[in-house]
N, CA, C and O of each residue as an XYZ file, in Angstrom:
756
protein
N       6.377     13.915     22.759
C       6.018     13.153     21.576
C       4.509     13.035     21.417
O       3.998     12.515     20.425
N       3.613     13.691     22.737
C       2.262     13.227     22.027
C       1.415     15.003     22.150
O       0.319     15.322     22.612
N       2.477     15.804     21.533
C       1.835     16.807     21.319
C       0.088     16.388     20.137
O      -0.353     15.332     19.684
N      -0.396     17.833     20.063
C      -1.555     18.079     19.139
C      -0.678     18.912     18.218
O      -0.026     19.910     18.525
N      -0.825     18.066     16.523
C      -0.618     18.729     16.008
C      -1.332     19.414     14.888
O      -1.901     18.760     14.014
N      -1.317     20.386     14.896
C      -2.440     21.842     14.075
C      -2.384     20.774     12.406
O      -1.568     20.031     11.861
N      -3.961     21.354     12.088
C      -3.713     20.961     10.263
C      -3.261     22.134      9.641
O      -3.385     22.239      8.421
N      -2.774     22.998     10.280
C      -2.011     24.226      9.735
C      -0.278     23.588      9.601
O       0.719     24.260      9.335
N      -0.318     22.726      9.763
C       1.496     22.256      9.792
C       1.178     21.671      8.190
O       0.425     20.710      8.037
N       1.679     22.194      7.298
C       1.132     21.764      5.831
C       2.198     20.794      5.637
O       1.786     19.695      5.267
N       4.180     20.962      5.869
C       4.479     20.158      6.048
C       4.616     19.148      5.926
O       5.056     18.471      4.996
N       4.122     18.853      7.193
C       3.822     17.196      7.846
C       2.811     16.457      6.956
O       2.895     15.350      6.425
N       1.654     17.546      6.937
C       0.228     17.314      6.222
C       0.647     16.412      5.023
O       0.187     15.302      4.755
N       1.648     17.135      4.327
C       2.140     17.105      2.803
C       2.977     15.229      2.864
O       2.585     14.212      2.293
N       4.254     15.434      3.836
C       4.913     13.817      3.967
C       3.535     12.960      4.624
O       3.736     11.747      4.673
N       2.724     13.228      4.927
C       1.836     12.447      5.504
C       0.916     11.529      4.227
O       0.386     10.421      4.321
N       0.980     12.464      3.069
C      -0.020     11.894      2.178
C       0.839     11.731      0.830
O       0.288     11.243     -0.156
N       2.598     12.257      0.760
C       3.202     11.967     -0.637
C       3.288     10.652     -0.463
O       2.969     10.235     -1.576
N       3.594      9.363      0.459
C       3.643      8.121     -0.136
C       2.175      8.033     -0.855
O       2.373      8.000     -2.069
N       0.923      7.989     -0.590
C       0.173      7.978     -1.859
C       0.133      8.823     -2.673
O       0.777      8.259     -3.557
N      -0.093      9.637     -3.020
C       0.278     10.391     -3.982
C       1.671      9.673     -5.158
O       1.731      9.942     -6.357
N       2.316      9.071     -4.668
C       3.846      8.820     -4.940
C       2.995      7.117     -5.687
O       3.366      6.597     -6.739
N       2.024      6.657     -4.920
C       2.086      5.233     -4.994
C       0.766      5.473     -6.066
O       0.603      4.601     -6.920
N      -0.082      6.517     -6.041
C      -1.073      6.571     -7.340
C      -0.119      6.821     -8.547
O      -0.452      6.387     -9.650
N       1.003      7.471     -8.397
C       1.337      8.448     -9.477
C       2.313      7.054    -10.123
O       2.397      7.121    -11.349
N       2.774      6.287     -9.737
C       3.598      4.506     -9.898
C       2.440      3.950    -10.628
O       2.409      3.795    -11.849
N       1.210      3.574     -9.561
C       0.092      2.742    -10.387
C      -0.212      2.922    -11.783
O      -0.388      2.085    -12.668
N      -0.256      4.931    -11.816
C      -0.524      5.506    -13.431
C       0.578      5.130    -14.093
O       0.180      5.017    -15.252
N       1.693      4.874    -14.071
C       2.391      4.910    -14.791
C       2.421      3.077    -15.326
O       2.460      2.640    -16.476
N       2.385      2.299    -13.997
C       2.072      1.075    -14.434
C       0.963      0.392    -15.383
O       1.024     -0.734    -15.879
N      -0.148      1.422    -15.528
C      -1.110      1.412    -16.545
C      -0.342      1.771    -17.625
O      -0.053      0.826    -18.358
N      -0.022      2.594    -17.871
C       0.658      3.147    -19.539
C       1.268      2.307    -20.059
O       1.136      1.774    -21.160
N       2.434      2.068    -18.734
C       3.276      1.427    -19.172
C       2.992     -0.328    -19.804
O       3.659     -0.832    -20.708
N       1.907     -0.987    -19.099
C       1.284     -1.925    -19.193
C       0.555     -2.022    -20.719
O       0.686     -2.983    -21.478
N      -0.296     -0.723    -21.011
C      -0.583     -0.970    -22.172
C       0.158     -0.587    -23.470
O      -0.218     -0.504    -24.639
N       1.075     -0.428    -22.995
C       2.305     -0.358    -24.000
C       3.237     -1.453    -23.819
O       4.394     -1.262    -24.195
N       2.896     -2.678    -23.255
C       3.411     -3.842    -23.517
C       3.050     -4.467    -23.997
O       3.637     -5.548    -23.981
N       2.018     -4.369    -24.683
C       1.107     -5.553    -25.988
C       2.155     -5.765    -26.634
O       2.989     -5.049    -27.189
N       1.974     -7.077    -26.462
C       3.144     -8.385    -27.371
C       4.531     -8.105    -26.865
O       5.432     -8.162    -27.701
N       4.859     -7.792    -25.540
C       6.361     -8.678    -25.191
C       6.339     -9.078    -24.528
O       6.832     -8.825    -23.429
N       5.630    -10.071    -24.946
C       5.936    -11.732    -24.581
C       5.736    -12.361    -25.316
O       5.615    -13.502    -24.871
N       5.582    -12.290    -26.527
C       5.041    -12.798    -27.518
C       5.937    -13.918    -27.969
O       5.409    -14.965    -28.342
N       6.931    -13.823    -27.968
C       8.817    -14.526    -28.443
C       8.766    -15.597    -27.282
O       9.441    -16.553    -27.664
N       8.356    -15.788    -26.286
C       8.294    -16.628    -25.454
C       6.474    -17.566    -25.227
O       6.024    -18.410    -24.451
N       5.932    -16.751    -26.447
C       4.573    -18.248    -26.630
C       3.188    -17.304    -25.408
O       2.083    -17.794    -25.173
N       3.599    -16.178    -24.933
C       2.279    -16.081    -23.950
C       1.628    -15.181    -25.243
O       2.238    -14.577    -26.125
N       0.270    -15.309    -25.038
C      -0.892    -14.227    -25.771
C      -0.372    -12.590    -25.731
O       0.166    -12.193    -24.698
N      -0.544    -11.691    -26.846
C      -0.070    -10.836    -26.598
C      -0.916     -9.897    -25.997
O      -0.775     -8.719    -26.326
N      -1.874    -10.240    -25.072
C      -2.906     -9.858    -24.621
C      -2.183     -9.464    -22.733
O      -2.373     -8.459    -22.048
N      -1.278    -10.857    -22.382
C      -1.192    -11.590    -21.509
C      -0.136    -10.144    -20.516
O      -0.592    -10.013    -19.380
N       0.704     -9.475    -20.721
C       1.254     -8.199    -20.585
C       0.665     -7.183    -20.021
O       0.976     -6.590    -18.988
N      -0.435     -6.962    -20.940
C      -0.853     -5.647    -20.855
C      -2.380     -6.019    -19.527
O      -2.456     -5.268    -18.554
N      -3.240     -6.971    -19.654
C      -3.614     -7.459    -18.598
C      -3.402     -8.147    -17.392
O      -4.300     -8.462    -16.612
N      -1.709     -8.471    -17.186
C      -1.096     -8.363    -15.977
C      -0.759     -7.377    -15.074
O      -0.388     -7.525    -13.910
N      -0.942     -6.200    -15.797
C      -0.209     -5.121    -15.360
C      -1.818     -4.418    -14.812
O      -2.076     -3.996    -13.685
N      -2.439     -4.452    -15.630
C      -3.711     -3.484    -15.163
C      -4.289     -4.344    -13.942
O      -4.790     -3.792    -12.962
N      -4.157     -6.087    -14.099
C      -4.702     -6.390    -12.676
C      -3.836     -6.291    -11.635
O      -4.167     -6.864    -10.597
N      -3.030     -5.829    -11.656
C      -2.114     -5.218    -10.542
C      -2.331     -3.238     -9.888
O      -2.422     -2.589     -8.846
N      -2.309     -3.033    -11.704
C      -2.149     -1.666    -11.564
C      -3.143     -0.678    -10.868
O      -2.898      0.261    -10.111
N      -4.482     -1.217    -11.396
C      -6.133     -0.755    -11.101
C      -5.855     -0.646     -9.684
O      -5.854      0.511     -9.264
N      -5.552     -1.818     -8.608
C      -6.305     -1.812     -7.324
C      -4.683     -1.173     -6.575
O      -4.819     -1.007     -5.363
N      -3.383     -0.846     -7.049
C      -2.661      0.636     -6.234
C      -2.680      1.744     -6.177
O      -2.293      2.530     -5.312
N      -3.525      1.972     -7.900
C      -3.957      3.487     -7.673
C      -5.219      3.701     -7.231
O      -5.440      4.898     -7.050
N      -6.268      2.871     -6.953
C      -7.311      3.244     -6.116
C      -7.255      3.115     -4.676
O      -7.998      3.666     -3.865
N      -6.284      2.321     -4.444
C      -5.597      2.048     -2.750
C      -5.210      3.020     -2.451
O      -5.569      3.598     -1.425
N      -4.053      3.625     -3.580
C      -3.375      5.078     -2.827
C      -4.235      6.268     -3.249
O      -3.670      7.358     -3.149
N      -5.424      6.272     -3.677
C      -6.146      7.235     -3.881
C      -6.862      7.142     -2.569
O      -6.590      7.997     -1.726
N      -7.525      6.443     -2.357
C      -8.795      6.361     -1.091
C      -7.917      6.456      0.238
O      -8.329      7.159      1.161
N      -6.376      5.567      0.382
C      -6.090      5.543      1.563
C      -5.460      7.601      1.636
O      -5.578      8.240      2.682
N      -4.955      8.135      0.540
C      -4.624      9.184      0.530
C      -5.581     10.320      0.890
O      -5.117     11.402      1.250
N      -6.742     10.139      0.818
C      -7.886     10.857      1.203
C      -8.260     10.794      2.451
O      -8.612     11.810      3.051
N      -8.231      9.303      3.153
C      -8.121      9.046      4.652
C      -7.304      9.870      5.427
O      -7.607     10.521      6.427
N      -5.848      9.731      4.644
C      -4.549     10.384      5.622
C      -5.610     12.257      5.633
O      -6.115     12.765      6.634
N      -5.627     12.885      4.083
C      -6.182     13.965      4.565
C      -7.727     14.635      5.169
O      -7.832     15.761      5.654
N      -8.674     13.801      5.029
C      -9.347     13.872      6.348
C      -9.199     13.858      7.688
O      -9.738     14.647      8.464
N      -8.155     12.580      8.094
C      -7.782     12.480      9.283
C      -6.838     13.436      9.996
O      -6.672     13.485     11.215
N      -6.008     14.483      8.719
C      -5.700     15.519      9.065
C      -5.779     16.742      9.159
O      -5.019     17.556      9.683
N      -7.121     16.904      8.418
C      -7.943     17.981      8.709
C      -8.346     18.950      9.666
O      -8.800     20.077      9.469
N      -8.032     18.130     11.126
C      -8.572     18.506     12.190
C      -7.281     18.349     13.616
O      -6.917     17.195     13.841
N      -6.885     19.067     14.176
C      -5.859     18.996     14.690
C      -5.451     17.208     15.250
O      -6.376     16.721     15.901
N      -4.909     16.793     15.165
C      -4.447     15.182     15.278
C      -3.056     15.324     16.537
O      -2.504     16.320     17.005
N      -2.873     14.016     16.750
C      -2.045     13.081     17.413
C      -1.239     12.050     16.415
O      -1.859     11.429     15.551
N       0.241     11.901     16.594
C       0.655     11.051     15.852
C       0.869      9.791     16.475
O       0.660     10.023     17.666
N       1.235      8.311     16.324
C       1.920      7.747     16.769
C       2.765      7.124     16.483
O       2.513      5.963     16.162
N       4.169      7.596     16.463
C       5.445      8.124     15.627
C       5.957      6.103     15.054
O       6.277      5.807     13.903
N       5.890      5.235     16.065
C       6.559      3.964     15.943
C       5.203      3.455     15.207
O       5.500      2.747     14.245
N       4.100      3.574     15.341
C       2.971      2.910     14.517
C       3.071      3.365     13.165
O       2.315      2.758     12.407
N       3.795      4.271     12.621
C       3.566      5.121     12.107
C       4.586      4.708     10.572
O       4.444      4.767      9.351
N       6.135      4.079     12.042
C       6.827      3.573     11.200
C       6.567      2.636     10.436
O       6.986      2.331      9.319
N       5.762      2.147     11.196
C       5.645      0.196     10.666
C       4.537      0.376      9.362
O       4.631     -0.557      8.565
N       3.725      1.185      9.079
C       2.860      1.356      8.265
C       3.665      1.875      6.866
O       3.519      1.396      5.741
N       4.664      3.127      7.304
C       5.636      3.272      5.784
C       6.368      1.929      5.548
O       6.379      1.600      4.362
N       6.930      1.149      6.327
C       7.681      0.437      6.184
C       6.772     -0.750      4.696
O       7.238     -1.256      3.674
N       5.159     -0.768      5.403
C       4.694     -1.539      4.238
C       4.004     -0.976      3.027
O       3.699     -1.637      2.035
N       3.743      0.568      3.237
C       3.853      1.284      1.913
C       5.169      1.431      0.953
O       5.109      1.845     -0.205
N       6.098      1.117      1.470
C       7.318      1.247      0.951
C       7.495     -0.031      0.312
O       7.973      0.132     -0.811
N       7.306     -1.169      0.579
C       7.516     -2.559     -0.299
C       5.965     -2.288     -1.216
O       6.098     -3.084     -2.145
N       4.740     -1.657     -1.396
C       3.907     -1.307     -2.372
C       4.858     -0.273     -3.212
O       4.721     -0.196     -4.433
N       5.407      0.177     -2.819
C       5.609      1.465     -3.954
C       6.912      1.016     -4.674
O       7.193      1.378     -5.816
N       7.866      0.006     -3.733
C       8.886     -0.474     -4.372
C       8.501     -1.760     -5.952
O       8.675     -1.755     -7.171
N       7.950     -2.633     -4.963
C       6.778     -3.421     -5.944
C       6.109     -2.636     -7.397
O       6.265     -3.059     -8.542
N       5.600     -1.820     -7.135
C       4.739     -1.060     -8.326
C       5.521     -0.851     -9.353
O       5.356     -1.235    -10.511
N       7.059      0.257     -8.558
C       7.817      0.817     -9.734
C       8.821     -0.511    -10.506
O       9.095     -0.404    -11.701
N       9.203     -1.454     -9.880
C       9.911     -2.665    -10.262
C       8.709     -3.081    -11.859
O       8.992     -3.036    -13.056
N       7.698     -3.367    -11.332
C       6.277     -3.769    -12.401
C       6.781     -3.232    -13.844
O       7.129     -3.624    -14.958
N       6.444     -1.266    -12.534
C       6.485     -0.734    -14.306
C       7.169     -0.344    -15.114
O       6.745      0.343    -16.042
N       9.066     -0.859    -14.898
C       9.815     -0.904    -15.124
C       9.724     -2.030    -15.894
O       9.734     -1.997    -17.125
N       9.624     -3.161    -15.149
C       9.626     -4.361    -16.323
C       8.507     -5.056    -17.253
O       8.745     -5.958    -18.056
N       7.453     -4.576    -17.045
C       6.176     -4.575    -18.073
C       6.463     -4.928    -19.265
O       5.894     -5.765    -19.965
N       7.734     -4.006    -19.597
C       7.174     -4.082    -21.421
C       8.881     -4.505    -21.528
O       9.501     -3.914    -22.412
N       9.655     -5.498    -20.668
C      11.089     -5.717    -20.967
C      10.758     -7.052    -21.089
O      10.363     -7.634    -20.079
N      10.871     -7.825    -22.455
C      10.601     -8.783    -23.053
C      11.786     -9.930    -22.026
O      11.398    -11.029    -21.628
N      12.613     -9.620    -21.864
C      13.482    -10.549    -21.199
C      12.632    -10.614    -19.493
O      13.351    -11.155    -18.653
N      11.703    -10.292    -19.134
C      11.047    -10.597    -17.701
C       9.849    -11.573    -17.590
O       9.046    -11.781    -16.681
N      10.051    -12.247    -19.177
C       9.252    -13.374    -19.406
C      10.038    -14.462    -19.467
O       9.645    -15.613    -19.275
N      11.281    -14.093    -19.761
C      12.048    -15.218    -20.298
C      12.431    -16.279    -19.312
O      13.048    -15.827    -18.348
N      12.205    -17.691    -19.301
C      12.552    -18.518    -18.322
C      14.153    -19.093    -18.832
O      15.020    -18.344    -19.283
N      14.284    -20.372    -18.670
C      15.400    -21.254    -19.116
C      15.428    -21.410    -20.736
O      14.476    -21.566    -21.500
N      16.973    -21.308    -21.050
C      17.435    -21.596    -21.968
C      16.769    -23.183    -22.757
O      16.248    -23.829    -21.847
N      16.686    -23.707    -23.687
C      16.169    -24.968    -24.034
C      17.292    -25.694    -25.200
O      17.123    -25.387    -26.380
N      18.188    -26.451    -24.917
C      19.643    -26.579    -26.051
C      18.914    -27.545    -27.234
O      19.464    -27.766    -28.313
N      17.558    -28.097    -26.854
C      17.431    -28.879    -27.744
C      16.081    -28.053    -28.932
O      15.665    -28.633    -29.936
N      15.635    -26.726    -28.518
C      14.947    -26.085    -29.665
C      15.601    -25.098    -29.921
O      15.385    -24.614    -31.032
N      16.583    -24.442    -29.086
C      17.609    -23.313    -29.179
C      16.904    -22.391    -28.786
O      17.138    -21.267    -29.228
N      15.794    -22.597    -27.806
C      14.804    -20.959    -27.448
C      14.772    -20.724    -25.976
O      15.142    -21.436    -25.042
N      14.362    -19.826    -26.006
C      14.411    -19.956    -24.306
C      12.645    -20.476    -23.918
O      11.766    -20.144    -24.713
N      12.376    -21.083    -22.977
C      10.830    -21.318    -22.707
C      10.203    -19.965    -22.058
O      10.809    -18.893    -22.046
N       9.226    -20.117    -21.655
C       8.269    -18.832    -21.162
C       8.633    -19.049    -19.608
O       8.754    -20.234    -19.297
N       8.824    -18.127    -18.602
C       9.040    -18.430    -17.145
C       8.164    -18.839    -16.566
O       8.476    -19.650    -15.694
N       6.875    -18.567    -16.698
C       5.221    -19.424    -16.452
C       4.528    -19.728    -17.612
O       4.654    -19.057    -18.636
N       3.679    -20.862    -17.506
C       2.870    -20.667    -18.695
C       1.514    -19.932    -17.949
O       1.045    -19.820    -16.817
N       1.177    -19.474    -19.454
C      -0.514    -18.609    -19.535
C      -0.922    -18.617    -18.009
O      -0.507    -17.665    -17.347
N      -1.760    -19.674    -17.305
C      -2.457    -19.724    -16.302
C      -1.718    -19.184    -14.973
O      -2.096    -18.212    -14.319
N      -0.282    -20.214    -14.613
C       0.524    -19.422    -13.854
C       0.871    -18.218    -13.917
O       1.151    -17.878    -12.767
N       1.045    -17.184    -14.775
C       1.383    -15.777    -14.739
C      -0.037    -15.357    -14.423
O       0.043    -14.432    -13.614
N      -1.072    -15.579    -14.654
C      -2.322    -14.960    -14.434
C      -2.624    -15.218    -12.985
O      -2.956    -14.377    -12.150
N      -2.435    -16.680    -12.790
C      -2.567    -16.582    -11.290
C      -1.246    -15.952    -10.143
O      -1.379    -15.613     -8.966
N      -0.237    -15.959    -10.837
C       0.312    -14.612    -10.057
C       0.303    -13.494     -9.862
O       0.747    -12.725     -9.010
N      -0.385    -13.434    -10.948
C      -0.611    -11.936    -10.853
C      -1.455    -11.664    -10.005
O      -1.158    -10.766     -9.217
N      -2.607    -12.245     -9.885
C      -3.731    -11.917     -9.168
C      -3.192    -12.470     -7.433
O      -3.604    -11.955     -6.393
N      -2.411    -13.374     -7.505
C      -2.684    -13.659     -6.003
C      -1.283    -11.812     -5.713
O      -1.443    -11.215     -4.649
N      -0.547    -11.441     -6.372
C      -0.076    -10.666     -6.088
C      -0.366     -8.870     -6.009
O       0.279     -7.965     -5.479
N      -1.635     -8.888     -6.798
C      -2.570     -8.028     -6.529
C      -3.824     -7.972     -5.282
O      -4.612     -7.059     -5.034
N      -3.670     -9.250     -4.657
C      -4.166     -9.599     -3.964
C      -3.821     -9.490     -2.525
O      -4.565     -9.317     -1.560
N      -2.028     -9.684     -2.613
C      -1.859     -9.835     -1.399
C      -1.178     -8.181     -1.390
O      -1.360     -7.438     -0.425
N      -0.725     -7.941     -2.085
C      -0.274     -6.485     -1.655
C      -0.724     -5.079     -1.851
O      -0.255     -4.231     -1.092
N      -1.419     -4.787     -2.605
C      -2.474     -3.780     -2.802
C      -3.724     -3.807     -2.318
O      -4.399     -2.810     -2.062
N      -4.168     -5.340     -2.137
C      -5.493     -4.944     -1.837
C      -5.260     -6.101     -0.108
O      -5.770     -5.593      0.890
N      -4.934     -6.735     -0.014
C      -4.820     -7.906      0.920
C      -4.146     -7.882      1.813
O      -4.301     -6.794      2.368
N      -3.493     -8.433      2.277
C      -2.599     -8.559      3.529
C      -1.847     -6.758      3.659
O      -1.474     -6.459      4.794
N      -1.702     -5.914      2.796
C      -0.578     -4.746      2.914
C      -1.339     -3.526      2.777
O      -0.888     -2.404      3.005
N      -2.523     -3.794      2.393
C      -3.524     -2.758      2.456
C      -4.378     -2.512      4.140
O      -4.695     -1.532      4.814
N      -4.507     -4.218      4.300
C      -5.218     -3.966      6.160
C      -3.716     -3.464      7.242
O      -3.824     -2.826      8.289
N      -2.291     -3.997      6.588
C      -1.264     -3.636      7.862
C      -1.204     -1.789      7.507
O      -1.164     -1.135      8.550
N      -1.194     -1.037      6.357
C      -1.345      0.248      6.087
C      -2.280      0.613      6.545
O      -2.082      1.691      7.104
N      -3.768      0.109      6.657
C      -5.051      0.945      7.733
C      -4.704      1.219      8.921
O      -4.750      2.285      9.534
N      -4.242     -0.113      9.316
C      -4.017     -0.531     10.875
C      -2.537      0.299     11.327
O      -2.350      0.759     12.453
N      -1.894      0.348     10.586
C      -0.430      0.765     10.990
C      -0.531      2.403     10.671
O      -0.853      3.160     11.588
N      -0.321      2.782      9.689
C      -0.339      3.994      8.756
C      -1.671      4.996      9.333
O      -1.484      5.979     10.050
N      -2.990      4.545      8.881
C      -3.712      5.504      8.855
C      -4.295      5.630     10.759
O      -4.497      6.522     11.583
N      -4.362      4.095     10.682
C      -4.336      4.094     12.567
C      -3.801      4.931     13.527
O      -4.375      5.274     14.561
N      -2.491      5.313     13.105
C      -1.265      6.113     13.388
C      -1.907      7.920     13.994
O      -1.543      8.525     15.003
N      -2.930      8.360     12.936
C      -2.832      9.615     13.191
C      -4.581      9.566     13.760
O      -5.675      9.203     13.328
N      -4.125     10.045     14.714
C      -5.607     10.186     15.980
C      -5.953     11.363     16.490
O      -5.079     11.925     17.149
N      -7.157     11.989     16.352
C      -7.813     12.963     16.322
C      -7.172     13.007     18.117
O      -6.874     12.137     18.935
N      -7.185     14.739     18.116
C      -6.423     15.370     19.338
C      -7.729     15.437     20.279
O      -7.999     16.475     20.882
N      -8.478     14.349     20.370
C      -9.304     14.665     21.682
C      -9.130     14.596     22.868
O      -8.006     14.960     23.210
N     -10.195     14.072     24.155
C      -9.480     14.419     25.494
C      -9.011     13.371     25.750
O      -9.356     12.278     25.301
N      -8.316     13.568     26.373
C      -6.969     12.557     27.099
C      -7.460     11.774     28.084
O      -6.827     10.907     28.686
N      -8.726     12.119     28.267
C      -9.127     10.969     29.462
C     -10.560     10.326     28.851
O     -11.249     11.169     28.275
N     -11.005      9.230     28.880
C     -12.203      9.515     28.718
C     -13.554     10.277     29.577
O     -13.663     10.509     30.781
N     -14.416     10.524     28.550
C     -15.333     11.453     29.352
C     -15.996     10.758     29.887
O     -16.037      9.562     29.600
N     -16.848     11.398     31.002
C     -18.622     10.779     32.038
C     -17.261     10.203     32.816
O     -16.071     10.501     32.712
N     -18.179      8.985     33.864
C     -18.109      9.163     34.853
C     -16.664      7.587     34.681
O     -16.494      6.904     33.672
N     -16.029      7.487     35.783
C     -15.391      6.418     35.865
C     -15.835      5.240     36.750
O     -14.923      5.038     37.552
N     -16.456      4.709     36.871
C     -16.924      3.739     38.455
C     -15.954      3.389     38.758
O     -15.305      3.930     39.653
N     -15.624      2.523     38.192
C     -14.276      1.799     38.407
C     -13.309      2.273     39.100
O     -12.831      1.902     40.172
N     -13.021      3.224     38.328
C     -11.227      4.423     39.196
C     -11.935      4.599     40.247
O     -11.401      4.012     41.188
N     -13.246      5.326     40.661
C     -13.584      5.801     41.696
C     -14.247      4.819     42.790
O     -14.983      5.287     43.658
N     -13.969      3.486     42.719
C     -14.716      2.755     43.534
C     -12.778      1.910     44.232
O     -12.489      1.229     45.216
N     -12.069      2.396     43.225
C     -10.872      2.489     43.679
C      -9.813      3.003     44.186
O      -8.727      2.597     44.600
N     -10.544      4.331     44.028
C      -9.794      5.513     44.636
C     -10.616      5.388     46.423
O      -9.982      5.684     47.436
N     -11.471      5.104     46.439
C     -12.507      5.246     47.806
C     -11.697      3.742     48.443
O     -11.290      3.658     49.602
N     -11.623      3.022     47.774
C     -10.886      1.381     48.674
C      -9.028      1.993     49.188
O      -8.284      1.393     49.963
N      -8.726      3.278     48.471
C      -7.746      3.320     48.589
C      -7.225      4.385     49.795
O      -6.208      4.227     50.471
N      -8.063      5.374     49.881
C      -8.227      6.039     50.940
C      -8.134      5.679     52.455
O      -8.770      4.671     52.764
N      -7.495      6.282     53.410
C      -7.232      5.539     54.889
C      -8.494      6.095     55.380
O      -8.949      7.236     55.305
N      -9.038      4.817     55.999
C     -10.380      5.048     56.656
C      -9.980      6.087     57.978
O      -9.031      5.985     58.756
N     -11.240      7.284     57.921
C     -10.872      8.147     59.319
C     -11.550      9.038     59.464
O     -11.406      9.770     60.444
């Protein structure tokens, strides 16, 4: 399991960098799709502004996440590498709730019923599910915590951490230490 593996394995190279690729190509679409939601929400009282700038402060910072972290993966595989297969897991595991997240977004962006809160029997309407400020501040603390915040440092650390240049297996120069322990360990004679 801790072979060197060649950047000639295109492959690997390739699953190594389609979750971004996969998670820019979601973000773009969450832009479009975002600005093609001007005014649905409008029937529920938010600005019809309020849509299409939820989506871009979400959308902006996954496709520059999966752009830059996607460039990492192929630098870092440029040069014959080391994987580390269980670190490796845990890092898709939290690209995978980004990319699940994104496409959910840009699916419901422009579906007027993903504003809609509770029914109201005494105006016959339904109310807005947040008002103005609350949707803005969700949005942002949710652009916050998962594209750029908490799921962006466990993807460095997990994900890109994962693939480690195939150098030497020991460190180089001298050891004192091992060797002041290897000499205590020796039978005096």
């Amino acid at each position: 399991m801790n072979q060197i593996i060649s950047p000639n394995a295109t492959n690997l190279r390739l699953m190594l960098i389609a979750p971004f690729l996969l998670a820019a190509l979601l973000g773009l679409a969450l832009i479009l799709t975002s600005l093609m939601a001007f005014g649905a929400a409008d029937e529920f009282g938010y600005p019809s502004w309020a849509p299409v700038v939820g989506g871009l402060i979400y959308a902006l910072p996954v496709s520059a996440g999966a752009v830059f972290f996607g460039l990492g993966v192929m630098r870092r595989t440029a040069r014959p590498f080391r994987l580390q297969w269980l670190r490796l897991l845990g890092g898709v595991v939290c690209l995978a709730g980004v990319i699940a997240l994104t496409a959910s977004y840009a699916l419901l962006v422009s579906d007027p019923s993903s504003y809609r809160g509770e029914f109201d029997p005494v105006t016959q309407k339904y109310e807005p599910l947040f008002d103005i400020k609350a949707f803005l501040w969700l949005t942002v603390l949710m652009a916050t915590t998962f594209p750029n915040g908490g799921l962006a440092v466990a993807i460095k650390v997990l994900y890109l951490d994962a693939i480690k240049p195939a150098g030497l297996a020991a460190p180089a120069g001298s050891d004192p230490i091992g060797e002041l322990m290897r000499r205590d360990s020796t039978p005096a004679g």
